[in-house]
N, CA, C and O atoms as CSV, one atom per row, in Angstrom:
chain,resi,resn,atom,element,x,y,z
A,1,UNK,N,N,18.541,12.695,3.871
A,1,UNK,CA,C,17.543,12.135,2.988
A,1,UNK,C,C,17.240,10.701,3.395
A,1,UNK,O,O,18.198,9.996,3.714
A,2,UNK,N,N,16.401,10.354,3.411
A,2,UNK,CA,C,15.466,8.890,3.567
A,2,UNK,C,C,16.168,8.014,2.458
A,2,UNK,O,O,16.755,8.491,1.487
A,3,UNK,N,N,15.992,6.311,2.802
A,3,UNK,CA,C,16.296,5.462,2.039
A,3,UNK,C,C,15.087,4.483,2.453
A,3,UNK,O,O,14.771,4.045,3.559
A,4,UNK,N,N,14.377,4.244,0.848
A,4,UNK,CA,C,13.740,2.889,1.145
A,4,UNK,C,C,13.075,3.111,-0.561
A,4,UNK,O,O,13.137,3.973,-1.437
A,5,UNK,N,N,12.409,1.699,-0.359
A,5,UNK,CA,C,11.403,1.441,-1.446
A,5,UNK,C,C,9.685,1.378,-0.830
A,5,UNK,O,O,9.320,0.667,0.106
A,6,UNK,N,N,9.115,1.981,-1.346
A,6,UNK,CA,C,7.505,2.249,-1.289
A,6,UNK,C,C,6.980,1.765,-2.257
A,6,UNK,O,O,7.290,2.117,-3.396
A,7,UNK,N,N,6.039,0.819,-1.991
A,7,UNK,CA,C,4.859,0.773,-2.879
A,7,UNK,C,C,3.318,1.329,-2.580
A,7,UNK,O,O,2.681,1.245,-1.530
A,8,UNK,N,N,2.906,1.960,-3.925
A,8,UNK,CA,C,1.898,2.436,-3.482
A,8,UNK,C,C,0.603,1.758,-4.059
A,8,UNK,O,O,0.650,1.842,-5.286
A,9,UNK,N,N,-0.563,1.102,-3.623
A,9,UNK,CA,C,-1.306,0.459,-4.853
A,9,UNK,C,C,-2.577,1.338,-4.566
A,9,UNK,O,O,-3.228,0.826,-3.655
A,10,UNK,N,N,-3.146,2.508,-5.052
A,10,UNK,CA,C,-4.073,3.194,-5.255
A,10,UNK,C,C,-4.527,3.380,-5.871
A,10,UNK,O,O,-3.862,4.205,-6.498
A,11,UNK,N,N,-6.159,3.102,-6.766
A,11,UNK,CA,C,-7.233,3.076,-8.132
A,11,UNK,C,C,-7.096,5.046,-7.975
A,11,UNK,O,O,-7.503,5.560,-9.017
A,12,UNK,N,N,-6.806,5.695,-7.327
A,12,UNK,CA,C,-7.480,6.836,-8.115
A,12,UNK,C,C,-6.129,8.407,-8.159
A,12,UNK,O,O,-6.004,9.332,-7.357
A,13,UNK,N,N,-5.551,8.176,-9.113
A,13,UNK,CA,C,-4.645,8.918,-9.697
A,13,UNK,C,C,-3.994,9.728,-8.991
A,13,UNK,O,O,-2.782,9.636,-8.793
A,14,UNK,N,N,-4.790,10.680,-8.499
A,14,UNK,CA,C,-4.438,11.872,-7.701
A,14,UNK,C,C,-4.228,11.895,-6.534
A,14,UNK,O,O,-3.749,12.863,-5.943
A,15,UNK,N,N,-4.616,10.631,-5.928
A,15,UNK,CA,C,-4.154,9.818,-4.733
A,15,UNK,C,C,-2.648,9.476,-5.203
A,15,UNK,O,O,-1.918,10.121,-4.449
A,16,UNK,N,N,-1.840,8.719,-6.148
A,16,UNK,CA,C,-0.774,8.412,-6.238
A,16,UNK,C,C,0.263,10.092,-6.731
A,16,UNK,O,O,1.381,10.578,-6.564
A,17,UNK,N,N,-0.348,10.238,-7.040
A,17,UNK,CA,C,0.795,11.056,-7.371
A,17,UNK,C,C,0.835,11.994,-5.944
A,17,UNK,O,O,1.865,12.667,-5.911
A,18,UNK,N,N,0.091,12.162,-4.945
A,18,UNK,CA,C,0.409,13.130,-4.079
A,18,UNK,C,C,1.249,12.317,-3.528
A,18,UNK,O,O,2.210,12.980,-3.137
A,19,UNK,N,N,1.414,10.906,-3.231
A,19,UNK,CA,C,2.122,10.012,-2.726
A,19,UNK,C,C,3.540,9.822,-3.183
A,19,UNK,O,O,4.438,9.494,-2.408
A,20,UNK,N,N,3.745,10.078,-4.710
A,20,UNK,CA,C,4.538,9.935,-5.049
A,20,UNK,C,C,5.154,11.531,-4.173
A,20,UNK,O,O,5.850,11.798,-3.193
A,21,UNK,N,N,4.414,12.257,-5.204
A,21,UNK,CA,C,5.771,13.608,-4.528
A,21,UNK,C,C,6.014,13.649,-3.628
A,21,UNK,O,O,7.224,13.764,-3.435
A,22,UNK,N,N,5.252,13.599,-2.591
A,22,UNK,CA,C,5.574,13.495,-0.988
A,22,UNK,C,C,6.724,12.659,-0.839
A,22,UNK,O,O,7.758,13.117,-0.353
A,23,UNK,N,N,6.648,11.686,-1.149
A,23,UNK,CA,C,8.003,10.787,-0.959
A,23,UNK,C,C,8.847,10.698,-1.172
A,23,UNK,O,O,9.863,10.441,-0.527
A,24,UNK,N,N,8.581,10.949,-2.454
A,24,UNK,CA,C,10.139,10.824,-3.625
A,24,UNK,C,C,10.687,12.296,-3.198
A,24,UNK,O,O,11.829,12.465,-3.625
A,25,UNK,N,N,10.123,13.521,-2.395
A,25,UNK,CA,C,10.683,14.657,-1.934
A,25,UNK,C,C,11.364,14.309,-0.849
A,25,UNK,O,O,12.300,14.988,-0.427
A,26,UNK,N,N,10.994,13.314,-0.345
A,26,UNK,CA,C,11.754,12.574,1.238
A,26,UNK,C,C,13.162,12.011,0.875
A,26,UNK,O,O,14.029,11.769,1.715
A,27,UNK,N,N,13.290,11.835,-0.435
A,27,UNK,CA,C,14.184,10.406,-0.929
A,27,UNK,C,C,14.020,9.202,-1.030
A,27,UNK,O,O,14.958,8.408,-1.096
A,28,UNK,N,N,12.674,8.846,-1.060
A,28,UNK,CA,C,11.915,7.537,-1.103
A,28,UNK,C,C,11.935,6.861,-2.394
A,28,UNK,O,O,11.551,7.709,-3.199
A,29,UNK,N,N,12.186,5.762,-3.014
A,29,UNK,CA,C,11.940,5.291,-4.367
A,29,UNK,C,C,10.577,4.694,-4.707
A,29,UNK,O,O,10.328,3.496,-4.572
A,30,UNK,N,N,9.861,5.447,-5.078
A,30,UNK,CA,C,8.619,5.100,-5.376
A,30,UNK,C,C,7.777,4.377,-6.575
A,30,UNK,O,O,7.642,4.999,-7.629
A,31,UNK,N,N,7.180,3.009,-6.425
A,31,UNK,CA,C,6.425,2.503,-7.354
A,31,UNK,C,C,5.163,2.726,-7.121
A,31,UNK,O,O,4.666,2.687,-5.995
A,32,UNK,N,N,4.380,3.046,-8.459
A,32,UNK,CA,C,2.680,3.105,-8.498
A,32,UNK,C,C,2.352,2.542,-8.864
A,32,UNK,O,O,2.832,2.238,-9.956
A,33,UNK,N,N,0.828,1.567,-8.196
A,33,UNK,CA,C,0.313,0.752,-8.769
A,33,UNK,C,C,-1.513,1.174,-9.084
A,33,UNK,O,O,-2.274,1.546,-8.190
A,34,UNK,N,N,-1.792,1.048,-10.123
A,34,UNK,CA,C,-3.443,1.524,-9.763
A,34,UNK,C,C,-4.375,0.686,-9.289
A,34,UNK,O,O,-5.280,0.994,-8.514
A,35,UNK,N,N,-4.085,-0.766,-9.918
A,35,UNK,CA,C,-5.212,-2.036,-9.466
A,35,UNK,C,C,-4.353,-2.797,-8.657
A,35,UNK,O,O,-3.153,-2.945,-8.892
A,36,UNK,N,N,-5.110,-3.399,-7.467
A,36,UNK,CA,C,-4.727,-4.290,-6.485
A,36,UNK,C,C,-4.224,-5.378,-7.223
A,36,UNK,O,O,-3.620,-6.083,-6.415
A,37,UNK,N,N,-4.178,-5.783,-8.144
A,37,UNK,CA,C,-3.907,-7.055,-8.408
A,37,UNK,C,C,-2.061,-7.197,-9.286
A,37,UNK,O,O,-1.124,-7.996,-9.282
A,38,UNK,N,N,-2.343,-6.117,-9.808
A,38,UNK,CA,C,-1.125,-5.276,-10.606
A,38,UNK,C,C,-0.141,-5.044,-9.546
A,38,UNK,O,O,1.037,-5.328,-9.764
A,39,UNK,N,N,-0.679,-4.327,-7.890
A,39,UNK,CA,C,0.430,-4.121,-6.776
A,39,UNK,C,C,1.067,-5.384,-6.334
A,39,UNK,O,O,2.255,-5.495,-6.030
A,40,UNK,N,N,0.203,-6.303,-6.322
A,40,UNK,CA,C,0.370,-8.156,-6.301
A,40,UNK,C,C,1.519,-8.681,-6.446
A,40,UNK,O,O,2.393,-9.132,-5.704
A,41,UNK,N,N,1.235,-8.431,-8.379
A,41,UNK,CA,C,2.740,-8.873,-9.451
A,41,UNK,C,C,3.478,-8.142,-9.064
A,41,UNK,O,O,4.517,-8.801,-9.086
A,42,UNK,N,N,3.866,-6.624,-8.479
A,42,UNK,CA,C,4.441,-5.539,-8.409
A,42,UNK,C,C,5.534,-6.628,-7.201
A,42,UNK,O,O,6.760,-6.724,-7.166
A,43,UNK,N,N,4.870,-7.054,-6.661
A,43,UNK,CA,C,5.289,-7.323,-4.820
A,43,UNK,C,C,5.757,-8.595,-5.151
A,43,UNK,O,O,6.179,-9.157,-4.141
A,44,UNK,N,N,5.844,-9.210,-6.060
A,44,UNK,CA,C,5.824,-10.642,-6.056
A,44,UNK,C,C,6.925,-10.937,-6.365
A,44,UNK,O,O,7.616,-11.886,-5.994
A,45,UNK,N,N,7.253,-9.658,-7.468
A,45,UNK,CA,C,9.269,-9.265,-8.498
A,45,UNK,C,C,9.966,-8.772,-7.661
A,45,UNK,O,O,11.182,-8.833,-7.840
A,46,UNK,N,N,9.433,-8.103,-6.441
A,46,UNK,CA,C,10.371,-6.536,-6.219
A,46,UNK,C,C,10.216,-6.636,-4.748
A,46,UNK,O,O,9.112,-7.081,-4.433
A,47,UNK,N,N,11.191,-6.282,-3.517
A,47,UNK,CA,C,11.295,-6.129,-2.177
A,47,UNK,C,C,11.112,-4.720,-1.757
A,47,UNK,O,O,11.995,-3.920,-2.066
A,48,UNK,N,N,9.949,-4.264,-1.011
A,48,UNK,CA,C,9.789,-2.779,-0.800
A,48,UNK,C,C,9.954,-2.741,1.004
A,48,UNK,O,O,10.241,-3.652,1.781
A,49,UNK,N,N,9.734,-1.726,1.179
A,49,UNK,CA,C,10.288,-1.627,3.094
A,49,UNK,C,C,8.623,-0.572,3.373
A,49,UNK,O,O,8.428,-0.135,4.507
A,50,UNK,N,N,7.660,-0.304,2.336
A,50,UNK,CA,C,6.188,-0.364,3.047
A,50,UNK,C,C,5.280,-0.892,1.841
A,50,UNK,O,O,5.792,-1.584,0.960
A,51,UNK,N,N,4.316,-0.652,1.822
A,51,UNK,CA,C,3.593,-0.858,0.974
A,51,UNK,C,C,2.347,0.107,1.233
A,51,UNK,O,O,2.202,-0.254,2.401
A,52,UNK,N,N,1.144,1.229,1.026
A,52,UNK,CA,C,0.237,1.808,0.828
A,52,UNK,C,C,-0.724,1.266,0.316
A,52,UNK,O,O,-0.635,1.067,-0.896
A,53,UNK,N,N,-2.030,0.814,1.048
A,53,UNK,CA,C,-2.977,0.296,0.010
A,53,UNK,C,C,-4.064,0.791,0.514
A,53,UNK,O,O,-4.325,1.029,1.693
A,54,UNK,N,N,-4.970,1.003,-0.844
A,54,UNK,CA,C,-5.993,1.665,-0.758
A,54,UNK,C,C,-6.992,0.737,0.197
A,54,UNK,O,O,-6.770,-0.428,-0.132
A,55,UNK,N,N,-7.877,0.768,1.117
A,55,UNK,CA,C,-8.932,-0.109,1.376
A,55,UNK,C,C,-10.124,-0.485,0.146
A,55,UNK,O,O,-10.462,-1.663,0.033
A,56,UNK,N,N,-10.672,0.457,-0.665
A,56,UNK,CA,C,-11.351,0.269,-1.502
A,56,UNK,C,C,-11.241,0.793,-2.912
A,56,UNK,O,O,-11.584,1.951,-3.154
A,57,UNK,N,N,-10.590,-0.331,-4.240
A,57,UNK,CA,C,-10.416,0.044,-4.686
A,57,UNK,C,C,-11.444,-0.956,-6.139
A,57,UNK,O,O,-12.112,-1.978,-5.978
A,58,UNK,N,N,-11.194,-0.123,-7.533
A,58,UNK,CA,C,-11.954,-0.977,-8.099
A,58,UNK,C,C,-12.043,-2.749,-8.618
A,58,UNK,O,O,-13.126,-3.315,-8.768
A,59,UNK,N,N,-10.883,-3.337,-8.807
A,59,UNK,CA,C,-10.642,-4.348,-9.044
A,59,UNK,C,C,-10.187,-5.148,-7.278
A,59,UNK,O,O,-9.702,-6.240,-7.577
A,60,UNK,N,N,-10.176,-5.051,-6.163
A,60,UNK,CA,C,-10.083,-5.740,-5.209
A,60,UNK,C,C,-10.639,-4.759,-3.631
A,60,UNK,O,O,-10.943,-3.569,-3.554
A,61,UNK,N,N,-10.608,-5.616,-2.754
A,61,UNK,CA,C,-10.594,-5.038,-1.494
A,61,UNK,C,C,-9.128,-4.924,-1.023
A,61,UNK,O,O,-8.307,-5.652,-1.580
A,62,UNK,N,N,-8.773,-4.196,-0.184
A,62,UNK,CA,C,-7.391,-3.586,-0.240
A,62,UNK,C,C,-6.935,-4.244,1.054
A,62,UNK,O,O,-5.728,-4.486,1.043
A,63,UNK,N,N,-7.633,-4.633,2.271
A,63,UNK,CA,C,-7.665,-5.613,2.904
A,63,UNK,C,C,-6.726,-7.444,2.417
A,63,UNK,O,O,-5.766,-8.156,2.710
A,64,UNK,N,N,-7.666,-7.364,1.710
A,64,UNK,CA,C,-7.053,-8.801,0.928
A,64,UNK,C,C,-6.050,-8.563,0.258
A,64,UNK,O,O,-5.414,-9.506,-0.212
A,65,UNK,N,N,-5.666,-7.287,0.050
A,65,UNK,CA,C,-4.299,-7.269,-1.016
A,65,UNK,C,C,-3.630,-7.033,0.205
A,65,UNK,O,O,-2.514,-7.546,0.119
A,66,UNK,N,N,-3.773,-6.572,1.146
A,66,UNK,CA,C,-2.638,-6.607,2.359
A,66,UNK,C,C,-2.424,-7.768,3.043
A,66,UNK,O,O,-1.403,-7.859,3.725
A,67,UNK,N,N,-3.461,-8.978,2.965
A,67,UNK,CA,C,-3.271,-10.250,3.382
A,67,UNK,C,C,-2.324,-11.012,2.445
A,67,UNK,O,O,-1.545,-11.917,2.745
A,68,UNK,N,N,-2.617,-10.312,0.938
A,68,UNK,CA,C,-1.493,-10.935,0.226
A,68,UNK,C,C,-0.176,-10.753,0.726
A,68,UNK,O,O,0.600,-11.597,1.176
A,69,UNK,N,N,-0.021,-9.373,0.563
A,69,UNK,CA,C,1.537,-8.928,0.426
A,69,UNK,C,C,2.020,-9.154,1.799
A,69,UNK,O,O,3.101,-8.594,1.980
A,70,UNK,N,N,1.552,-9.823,2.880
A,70,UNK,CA,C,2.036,-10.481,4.232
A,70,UNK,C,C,2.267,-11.516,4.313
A,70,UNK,O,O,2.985,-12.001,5.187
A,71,UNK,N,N,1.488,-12.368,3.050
A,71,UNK,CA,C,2.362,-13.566,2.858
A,71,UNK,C,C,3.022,-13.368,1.812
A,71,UNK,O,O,3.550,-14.420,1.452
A,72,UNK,N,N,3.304,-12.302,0.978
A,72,UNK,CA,C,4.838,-12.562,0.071
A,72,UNK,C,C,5.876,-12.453,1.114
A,72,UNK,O,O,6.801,-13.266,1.139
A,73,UNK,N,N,5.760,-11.280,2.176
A,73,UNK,CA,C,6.967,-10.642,2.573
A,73,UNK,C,C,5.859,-10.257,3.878
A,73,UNK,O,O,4.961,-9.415,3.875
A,74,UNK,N,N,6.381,-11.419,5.233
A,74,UNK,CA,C,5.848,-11.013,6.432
A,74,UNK,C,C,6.686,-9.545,7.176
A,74,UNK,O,O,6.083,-8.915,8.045
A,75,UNK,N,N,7.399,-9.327,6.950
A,75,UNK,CA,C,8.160,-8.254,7.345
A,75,UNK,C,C,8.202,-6.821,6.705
A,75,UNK,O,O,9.053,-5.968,6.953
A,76,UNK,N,N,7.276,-6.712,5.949
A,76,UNK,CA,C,6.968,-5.530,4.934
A,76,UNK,C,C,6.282,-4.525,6.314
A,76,UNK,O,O,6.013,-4.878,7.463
A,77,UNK,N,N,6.220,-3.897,6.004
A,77,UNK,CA,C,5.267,-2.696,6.598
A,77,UNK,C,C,4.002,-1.984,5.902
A,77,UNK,O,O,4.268,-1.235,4.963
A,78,UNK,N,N,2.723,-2.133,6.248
A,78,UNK,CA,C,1.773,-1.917,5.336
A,78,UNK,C,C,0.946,-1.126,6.002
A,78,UNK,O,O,0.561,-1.315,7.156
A,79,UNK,N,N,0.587,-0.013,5.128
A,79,UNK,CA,C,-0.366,0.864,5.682
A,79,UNK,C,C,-1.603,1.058,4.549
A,79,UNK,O,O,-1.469,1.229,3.337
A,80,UNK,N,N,-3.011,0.966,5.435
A,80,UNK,CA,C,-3.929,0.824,4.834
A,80,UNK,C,C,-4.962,2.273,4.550
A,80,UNK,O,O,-5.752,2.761,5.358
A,81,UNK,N,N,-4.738,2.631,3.500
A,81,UNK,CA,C,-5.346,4.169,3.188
A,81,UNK,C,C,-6.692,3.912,2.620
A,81,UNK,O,O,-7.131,2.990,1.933
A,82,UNK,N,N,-7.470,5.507,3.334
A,82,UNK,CA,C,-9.032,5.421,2.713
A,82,UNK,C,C,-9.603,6.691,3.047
A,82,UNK,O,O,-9.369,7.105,4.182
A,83,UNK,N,N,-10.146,7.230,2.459
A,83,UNK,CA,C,-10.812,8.390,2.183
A,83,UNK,C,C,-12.498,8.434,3.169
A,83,UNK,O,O,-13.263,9.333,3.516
A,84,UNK,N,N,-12.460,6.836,3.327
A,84,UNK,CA,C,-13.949,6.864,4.040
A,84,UNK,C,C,-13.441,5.780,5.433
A,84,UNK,O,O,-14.025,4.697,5.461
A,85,UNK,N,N,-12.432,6.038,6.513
A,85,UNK,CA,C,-12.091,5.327,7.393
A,85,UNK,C,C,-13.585,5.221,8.797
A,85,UNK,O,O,-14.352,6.149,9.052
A,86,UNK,N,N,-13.590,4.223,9.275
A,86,UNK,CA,C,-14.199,3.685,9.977
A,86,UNK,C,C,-13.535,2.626,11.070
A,86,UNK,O,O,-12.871,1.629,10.788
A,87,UNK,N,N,-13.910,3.133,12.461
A,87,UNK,CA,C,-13.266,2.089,13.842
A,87,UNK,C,C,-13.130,0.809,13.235
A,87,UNK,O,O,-12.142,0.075,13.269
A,88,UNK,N,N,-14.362,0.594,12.608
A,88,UNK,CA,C,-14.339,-1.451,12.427
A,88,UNK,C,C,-13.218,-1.442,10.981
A,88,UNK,O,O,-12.576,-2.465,10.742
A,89,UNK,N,N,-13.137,-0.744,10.476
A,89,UNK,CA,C,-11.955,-0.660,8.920
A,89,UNK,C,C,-10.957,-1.096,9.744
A,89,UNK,O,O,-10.513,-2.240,9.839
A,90,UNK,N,N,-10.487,0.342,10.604
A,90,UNK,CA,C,-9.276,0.221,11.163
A,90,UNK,C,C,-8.720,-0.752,11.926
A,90,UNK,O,O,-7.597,-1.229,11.767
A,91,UNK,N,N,-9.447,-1.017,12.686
A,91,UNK,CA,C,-9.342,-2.421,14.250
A,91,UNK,C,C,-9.077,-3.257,12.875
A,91,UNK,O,O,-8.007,-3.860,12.794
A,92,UNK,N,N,-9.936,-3.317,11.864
A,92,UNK,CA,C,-9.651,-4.836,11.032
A,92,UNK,C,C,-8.278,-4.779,10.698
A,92,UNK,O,O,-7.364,-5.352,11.291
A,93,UNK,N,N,-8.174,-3.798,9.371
A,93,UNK,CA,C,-6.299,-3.657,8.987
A,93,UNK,C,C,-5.753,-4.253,10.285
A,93,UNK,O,O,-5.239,-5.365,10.403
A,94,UNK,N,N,-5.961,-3.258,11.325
A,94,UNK,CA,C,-4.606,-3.759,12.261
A,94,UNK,C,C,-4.496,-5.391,12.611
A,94,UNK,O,O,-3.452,-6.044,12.606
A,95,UNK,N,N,-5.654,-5.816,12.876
A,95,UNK,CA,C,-5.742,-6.807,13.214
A,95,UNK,C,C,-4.874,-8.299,12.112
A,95,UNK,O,O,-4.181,-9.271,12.412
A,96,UNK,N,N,-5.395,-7.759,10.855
A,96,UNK,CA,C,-4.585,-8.181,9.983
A,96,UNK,C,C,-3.190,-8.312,9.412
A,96,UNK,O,O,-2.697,-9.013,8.528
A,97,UNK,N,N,-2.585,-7.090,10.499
A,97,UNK,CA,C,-1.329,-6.906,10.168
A,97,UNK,C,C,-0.770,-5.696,9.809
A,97,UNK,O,O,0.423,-5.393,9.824
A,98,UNK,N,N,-1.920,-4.886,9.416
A,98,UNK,CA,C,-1.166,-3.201,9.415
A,98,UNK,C,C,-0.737,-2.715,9.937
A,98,UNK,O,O,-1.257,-2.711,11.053
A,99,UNK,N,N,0.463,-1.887,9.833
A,99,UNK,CA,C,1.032,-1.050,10.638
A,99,UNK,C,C,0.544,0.141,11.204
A,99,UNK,O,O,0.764,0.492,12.363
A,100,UNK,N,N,-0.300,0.926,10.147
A,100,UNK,CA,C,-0.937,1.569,10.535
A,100,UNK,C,C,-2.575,1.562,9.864
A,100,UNK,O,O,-3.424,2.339,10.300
């Protein structure tokens, strides 16, 4: 079984919970967040080993919440999820610091 902490910060429900089960079936300890700003405070209390963020969500760009959570914790691992991905999305995340 897997060991770590995940955060997930995704606006649309059914996005988190597939995330959750998937993981927490791995052995993953999983937090959900729905608004970018909420994953923020989430990251700000708590040390996770990735983080999941939506690219577009309703209260932020998911981009900027990954610029956040690289300066709470440069050593996090962050992967940037989206339902509508695009070369220039992707090249950006990475460029910013995503892992994937």
């Amino acid at each position: 079984m897997a060991d770590g902490r995940i955060l997930v910060i995704d606006d649309e429900p059914d996005i988190r919970d597939i995330c959750r089960q998937t993981l927490e079936s791995q052995g993953y300890a999983v937090t959900l967040c729905p608004l970018g700003e909420e994953g923020l405070a989430v990251a700000r209390e708590h040390t996770f080993d990735l983080v999941l963020i939506d690219l577009m969500m309703v209260d932020v760009d998911g981009l900027s919440i990954q610029r956040e959570i690289r300066l709470i914790d440069d050593n996090v691992a962050t992967v940037v999820i989206t339902g509508e991905p695009t070369i220039e999305t992707a090249v950006k995340a990475v460029r910013e610091g995503a892992s994937d």
